[in-house]
N, C-alpha and C positions, 0 to 999 in steps of 0.2 A: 479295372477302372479306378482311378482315383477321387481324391474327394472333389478338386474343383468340376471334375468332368461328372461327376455326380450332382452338384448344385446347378452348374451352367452350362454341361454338356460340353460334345467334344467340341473343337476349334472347326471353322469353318471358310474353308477356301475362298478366296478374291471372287473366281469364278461363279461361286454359290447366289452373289449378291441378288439375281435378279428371283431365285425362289425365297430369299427372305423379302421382296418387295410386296406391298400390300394394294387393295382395292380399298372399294369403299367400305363394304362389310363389315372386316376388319379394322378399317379406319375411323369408322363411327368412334367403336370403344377405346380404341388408341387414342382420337385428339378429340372425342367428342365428353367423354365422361365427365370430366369439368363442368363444359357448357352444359351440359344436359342436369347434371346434379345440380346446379346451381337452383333448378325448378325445385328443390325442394327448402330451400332456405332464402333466396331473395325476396319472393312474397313476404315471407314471414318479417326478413328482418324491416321490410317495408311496413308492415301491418304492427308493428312489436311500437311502432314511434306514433303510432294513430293510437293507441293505448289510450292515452287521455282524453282524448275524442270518443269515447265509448262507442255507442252503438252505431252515430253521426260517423267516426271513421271511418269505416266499412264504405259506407258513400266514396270515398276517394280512390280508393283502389282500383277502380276497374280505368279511368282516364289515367291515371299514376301510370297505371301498367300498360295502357298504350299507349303511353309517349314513351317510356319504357321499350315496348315493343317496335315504335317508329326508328328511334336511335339505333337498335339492334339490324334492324334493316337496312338502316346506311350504312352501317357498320359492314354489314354484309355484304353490300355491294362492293364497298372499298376492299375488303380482302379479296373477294372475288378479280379484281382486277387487281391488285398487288400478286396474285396467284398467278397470274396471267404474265403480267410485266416482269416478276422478279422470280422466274420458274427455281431457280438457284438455293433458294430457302432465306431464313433470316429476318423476314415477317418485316415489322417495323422499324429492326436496325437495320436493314438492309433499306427500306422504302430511304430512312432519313439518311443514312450516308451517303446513297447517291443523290438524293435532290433539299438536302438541308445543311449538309455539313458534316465536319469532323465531332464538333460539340453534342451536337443536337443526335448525333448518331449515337454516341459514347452513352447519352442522355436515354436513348430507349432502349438501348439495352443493359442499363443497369437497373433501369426499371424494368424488363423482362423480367430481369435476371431476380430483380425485389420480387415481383409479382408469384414466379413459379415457386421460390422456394416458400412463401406462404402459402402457396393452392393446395404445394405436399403437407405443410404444416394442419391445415384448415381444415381441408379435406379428411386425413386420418383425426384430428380432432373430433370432428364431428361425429364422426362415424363413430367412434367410440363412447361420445357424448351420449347421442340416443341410445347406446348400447348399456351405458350405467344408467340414465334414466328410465331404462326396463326395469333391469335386472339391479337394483342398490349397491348390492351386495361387493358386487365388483367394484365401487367405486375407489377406494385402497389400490386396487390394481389399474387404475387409467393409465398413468405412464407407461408400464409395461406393456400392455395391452398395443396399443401407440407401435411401442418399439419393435411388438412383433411383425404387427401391420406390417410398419417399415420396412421391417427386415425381408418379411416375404416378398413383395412389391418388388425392392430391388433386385431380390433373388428373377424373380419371371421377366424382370428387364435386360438384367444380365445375361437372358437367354436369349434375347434376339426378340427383334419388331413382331415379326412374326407369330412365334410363340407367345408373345405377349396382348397380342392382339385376338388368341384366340383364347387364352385362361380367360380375359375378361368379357366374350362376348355373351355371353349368357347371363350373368347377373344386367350388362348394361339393357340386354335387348328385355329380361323380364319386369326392370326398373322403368323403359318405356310401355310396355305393355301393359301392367297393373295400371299404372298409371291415364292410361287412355281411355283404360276400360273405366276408370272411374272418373273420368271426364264425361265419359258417353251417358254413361249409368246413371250420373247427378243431370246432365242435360236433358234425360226422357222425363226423366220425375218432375225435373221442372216444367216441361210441357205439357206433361200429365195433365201436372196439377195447379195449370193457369200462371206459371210463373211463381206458385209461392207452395214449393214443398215441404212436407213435415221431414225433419231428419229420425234419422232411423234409430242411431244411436244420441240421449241427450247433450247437447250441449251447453258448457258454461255459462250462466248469466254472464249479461255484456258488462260491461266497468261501466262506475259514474263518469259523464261529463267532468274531466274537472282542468279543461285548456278549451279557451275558445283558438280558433282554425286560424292561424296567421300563412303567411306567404314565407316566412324563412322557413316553417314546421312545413310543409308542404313540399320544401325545394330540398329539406334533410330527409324526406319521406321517399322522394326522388333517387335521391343518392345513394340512398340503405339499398334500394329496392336494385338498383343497375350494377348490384353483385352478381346479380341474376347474369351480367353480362362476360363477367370473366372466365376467361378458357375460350373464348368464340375464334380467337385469332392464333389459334395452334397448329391449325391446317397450314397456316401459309408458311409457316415456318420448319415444316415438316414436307414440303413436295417431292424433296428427293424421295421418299418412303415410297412414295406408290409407283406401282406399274404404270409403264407407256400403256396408253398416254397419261402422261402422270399431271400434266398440268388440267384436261378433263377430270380425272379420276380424283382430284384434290379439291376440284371447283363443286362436282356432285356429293364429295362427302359434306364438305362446306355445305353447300344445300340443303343436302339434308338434316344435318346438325341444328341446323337454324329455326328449318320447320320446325321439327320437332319440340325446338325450344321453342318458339312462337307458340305453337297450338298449347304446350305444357300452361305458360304461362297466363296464355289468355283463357284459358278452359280454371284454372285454377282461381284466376281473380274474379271471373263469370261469378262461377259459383258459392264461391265466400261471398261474394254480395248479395244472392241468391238466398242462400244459408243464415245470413247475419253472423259468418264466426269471426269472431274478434279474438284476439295474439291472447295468449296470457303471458306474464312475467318469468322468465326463464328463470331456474333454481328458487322458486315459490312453490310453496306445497298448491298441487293440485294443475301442473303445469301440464299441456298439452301440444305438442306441436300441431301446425296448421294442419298439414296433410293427415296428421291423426283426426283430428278433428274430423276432415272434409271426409275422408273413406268410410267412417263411422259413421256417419252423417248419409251418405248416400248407400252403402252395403252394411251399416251395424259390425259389430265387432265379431266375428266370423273368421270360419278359415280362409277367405277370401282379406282380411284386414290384415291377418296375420302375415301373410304371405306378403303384401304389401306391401308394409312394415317394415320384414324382413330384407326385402328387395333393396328397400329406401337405406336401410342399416349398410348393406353391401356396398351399395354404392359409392355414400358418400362417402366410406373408408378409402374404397378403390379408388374415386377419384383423382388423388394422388396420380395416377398412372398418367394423366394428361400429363403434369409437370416433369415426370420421369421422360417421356417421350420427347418433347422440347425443349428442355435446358441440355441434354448433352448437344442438342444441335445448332440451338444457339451459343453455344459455347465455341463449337468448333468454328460458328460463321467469326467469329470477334477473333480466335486466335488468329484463323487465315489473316485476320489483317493489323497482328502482332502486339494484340493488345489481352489478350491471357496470353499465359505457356501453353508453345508448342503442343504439348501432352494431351491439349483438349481435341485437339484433331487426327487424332489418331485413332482407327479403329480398332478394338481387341478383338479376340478371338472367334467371336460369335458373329461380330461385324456391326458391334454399338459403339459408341463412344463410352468407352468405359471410363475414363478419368471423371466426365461428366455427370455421369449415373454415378458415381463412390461419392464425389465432392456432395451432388444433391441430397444425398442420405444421410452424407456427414452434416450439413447443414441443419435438414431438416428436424435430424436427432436432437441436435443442440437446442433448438426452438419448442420443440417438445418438451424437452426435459426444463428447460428456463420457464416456460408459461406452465408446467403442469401438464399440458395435453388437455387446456379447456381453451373453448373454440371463441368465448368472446372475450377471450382477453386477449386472441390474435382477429378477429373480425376488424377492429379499427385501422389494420395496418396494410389490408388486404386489398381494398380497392383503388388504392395509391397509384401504384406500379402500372394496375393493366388499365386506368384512365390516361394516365403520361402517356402510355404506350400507344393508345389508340388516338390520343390528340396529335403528337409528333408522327402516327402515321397519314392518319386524316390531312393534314397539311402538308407532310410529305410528297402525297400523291396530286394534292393539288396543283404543286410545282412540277411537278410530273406532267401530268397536261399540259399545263403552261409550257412545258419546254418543246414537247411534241408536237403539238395542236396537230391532233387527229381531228376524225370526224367527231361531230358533237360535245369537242372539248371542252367548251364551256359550259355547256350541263352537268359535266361529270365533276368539275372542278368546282362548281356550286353545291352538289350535293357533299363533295368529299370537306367544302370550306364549313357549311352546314354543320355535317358530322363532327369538323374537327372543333368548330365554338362550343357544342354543347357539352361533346369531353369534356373540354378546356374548361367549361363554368363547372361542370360536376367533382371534376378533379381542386377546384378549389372548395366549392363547397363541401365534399369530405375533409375536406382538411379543417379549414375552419369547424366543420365540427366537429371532429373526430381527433381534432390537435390535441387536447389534453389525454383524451382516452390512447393515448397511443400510437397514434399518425405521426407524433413527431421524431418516433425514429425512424421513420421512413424519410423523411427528408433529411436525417444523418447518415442514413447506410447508403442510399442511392450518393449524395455527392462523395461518399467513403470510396466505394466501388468506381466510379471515374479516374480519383487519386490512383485508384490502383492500376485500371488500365494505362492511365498514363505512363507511370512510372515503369510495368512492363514495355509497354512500346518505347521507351526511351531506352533500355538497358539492351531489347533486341538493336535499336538501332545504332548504339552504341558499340555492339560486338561487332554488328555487320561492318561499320568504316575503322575498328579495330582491325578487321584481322582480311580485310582490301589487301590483295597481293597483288604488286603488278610486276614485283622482281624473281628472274630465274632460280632455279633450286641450284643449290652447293652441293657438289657431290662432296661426300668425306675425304678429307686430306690422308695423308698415309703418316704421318708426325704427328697427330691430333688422335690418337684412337681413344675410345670414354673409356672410365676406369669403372669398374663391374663391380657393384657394394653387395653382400650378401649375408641381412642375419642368418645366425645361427646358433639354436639353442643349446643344440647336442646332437651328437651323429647321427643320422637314422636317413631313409630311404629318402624321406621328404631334404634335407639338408642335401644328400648325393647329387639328387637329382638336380636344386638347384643351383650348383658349382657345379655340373655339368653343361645347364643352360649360358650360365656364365662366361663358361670359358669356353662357349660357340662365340660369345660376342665378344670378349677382350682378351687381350692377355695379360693385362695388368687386374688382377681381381683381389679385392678385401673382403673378408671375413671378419664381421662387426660379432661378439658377447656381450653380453651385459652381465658382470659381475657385482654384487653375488649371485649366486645363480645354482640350484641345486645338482647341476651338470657341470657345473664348471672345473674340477678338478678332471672327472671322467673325459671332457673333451681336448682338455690339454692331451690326455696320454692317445686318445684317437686319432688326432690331429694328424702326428706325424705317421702312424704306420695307414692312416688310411687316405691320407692327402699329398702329403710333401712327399713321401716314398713311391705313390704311383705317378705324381707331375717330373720327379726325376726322373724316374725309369724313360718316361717320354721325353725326355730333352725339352721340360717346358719350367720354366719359373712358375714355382709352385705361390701360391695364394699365401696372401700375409693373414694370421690370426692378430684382430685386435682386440684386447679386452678394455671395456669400457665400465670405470666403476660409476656403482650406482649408489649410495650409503644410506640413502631411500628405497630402494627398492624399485625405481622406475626402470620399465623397460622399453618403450617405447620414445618417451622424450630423449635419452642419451643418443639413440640413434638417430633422430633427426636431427638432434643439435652437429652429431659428427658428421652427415651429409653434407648438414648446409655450411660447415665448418670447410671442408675439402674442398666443396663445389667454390668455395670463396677463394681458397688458398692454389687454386688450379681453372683460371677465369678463361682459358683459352680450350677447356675440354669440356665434354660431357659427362655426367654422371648415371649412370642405369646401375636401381636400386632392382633387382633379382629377389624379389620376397616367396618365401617357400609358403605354399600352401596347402593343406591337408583339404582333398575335398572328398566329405562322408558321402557312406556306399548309401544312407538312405535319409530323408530329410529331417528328422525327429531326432537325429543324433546330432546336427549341426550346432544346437543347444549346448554340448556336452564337451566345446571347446572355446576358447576364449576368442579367437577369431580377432588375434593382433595383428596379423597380416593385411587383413582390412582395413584394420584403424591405424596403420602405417602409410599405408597408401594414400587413403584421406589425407592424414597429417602432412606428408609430404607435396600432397596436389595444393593443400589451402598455405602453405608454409614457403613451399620453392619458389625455382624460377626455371625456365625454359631450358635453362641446361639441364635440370633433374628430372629425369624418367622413371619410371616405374616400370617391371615388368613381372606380370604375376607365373613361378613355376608350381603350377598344381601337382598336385599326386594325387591320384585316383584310388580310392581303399576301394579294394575288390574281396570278394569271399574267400580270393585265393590266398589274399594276405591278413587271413585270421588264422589263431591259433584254436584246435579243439576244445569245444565247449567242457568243463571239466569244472569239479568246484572241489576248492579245499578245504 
């Protein structure tokens, strides 16, 4: 077994595809981790802006968090019927390219595309985040820490849907569970005890008053808090994933993703209000996250807190995996319509988009390493992408109806017109506030990434009316035959073989040197007894040696210049350059030679023209062609 079948297992047949397809189960963790994690930081970053509002803040939360929760419902439903309508995948750039356009398409998915690679960013931030707020010590090590995440993450995706979907289902399913349990746990106490329970473990004095309540602070309160909402729309853009019936099986994980995030957040905001816990100021001595708070608060700090904790720590690292899961997919829906490379739709061996899963890593490493690996100095940039995305799908589907007019079209096209204004106004209003904090590179990278789809769909479509054939093939003329170019450094197996291959295809064949050349004298005296002696023997014109001096030492450029020198001086033939190449018996030695054959060939592909071919004669180093191990 080797190493990559070691990290990502053996390769796996076409035919395999349908045991690597997933249920809901599995799918929770695969596209649900996001949306679900988000219960542990949208409250807060909603409640973190009520700060000033001290103990009076707390009031606002709980209607905050159900219009909050109303929006996530239409939201719901609209995926739910994009799941249905666009079984194909592609989520929001699929809704907006078939019912808004070429723009407006290009538009939500580079907003995906912005969106997911901060979820990986954000995600492993965070997690890391509460992880040095335990433990200090480690804080020197956050970026590393980050990198490992990463690293592992992509390793279990590189494995397949599948396997990825079950490394994570236990930390997601015991991150719902703790969690419930202490939703349940804070709801009896408070029944208990008349609506107004004593917490178990103390809580923070609340902050002074020092902002009275305005209507912008309140709609910035809003917007913080509808973080809580990103990841929700990963199902749709994932259906291929699951088993027939895979449009049921997509619309029930949706389901239940939803719930779950519903009851998280309204069980959560309940009881903060319940509690009186108010945010503290993140990197302030004495800082507290929300959920630490509330768990202590209803269980005390306990092996039960711990574990909690614990759960909440896993999660938001792992979260990341939603973004893992979806950007190769949406990558490969935008190539299909020739706007990335090819290479995004392509499955590798396991049966992921691999291109998609390396680029995501690569991305996300970079984001890491540039912010640190701290999570609010990427929070401003984060709710950007997946409010674009949900406004251009929300209106999307609204023209969707409109074009259909099914039964009760015009309810659904109200609700989804609904959903798509409020997007619409939240998406501006993070910006406006979030513009200086950091939003404003999001409105440089998303129209960056257009430019770029553009300009690949132009150079596919470019190649395409390039290379339009509508004229018959020429057979080869018998007065025309190419002339066979073959470096050569010095005699040996590799050199035989390919003046062998040579002169299967021409009988006019050259022999390019490059002098000086530490062979150069040794191959003049070979030449003749081991070249020009056996082509006579056969009644054949033996091969010309040409030596090409170099007073620099180049050995690559003389022989391109003399190609393209020939190919010039000889406009009615072909040229095939026959490059000899050593291919080592094991991959760790491929190191251990200069590999100019390569960068000949290049040269030649980026340099020529349609006359000049290349064609590579390997030689295979075998065990049999070494010499006994011996030392002098």
């Amino acid at each position: 077994m080797n190493i990559i079948d070691a990290l990502v297992g053996k390769p796996l047949k076409t035919s395999d595809e349908r045991a690597e397809q997933i249920g809901p189960v599995e799918g929770i963790p695969i596209f649900g981790l996001d949306a679900l994690s988000s219960a542990a930081y949208g409250p807060e970053a909603a409640l973190s802006l009520l700060i000033p509002l001290g103990l009076l803040g707390v009031q606002y939360i709980v209607p905050i968090s159900a219009a909050i929760i109303a929006l996530l419902i239409i939201v719901y439903f609209s995926y739910r019927q994009t799941i249905a309508a666009y079984p194909s995948g592609g989520g929001s750039y699929t809704v907006a390219r078939f019912n808004l356009g070429a723009f407006p398409s290009l538009l939500a998915a580079a907003a995906l595309l912005t969106d997911y690679i901060l979820t990986a960013a954000v995600g492993i931030s965070a997690g890391v985040g509460a992880l040095v707020s335990a433990v200090p010590s480690l804080l020197p090590h956050t970026v590393a820490i980050c990198a490992g995440i990463l690293a592992i993450i992509t390793v279990v995706n590189l494995r397949g849907v599948r396997e990825a979907g079950i490394a994570f289902m236990a930390p997601t399913y015991l991150f719902v569970g703790t969690l419930l349990i202490t939703i349940g746990g804070g709801l009896l106490r408070a029944w208990l005890s008349g609506g107004h329970p004593e917490p178990v473990a103390p809580l923070p004095p609340p902050p002074a008053m020092t902002e009275a309540v305005t209507l912008w602070l309140l709609l910035k309160v809003f917007a913080s808090g509808c973080t809580a909402l990103t990841g929700v729309e990963a199902v749709s853009n994932g259906v291929k994933a699951f088993r027939e019936p895979a449009v049921k099986n997509a619309q029930r994980t949706l389901t239940i993703i939803i719930f779950l995030l519903a009851v998280l957040l309204a069980g959560i905001s309940y009881l903060v209000k319940i509690y009186g816990i108010t945010a503290t100021n993140p990197g302030q001595p004495g800082y507290q996250s929300i959920l630490s708070m509330l768990i202590g608060a209803v269980f005390g700090k306990g092996i039960f807190y711990y574990v909690t904790i614990g759960s909440i720590l896993l999660v938001l690292s792992l979260s990341a995996n939603t973004a893992f899961a979806d950007f190769p997919r949406l990558c490969r829906a935008i190539a299909l319509n020739n706007y990335l490379p090819h290479a995004f739709s392509f499955r590798g061996r396991r049966l992921v988009y691999t291109w998609g899963i390396v680029v995501l890593a690569f991305l996300t490493g970079v984001l890491l390493v540039l912010f640190g690996g701290v999570t609010d100095r990427l929070i401003p940039l984060y709710a950007v992408g997946a409010f674009l995305a949900f406004t251009l799908s929300q209106f999307g589907m609204v023209m969707h109806w409109r074009k259909n007019r099914g039964p009760h079209w015009v309810k659904s096209a109200l609700v989804n017109g609904l959903g798509g204004t409020v997007t619409g106004v939240t998406v501006i209003v993070v910006l406006v506030a979030k513009f200086a904090e950091g939003a404003w590179i999001t409105l440089f990278f998303i129209p960056s990434l257009i430019v770029f789809f553009s300009a690949v769909r132009r150079h596919y479509h470019f190649v395409r009316m390039a290379t339009i054939c509508t004229a018959p093939v020429l057979p080869a003329v018998a007065d025309a035959p190419p002339i066979a170019v073959v470096p050569v450094d010095r005699w040996s197996r590799i050199s035989k073989q390919a003046l062998e291959v040579a002169s299967r295809l021409s009988q006019e064949i050259i022999a390019v040197h490059v002098e000086p050349g530490e062979h150069s004298e040794l191959l003049r005296e070979d030449w003749e007894r081991y070249v020009q002696e056996p082509f006579r023997a056969a009644g054949v014109e033996p091969p010309k040696l040409i030596i090409l001096p170099s007073p620099y030492r180049f050995v690559i450029v003389p022989i391109v210049q003399y190609v393209l020198a020939l190919s010039e001086n000889h406009p009615d033939r072909r040229i095939v350059v026959v490059v000899p190449e050593l291919v080592e018996d094991r991959w760790y030695e491929y190191f251990l030679h200069n590999q100019r054959g390569r960068l000949l060939q290049w040269l030649l592909l980026a340099r020529g023209n349609d006359r000049i071919l290349t064609a590579a004669a390997p030689y295979y180093l075998g065990e049999h062609d070494k010499p006994p191990h011996h030392f002098q």
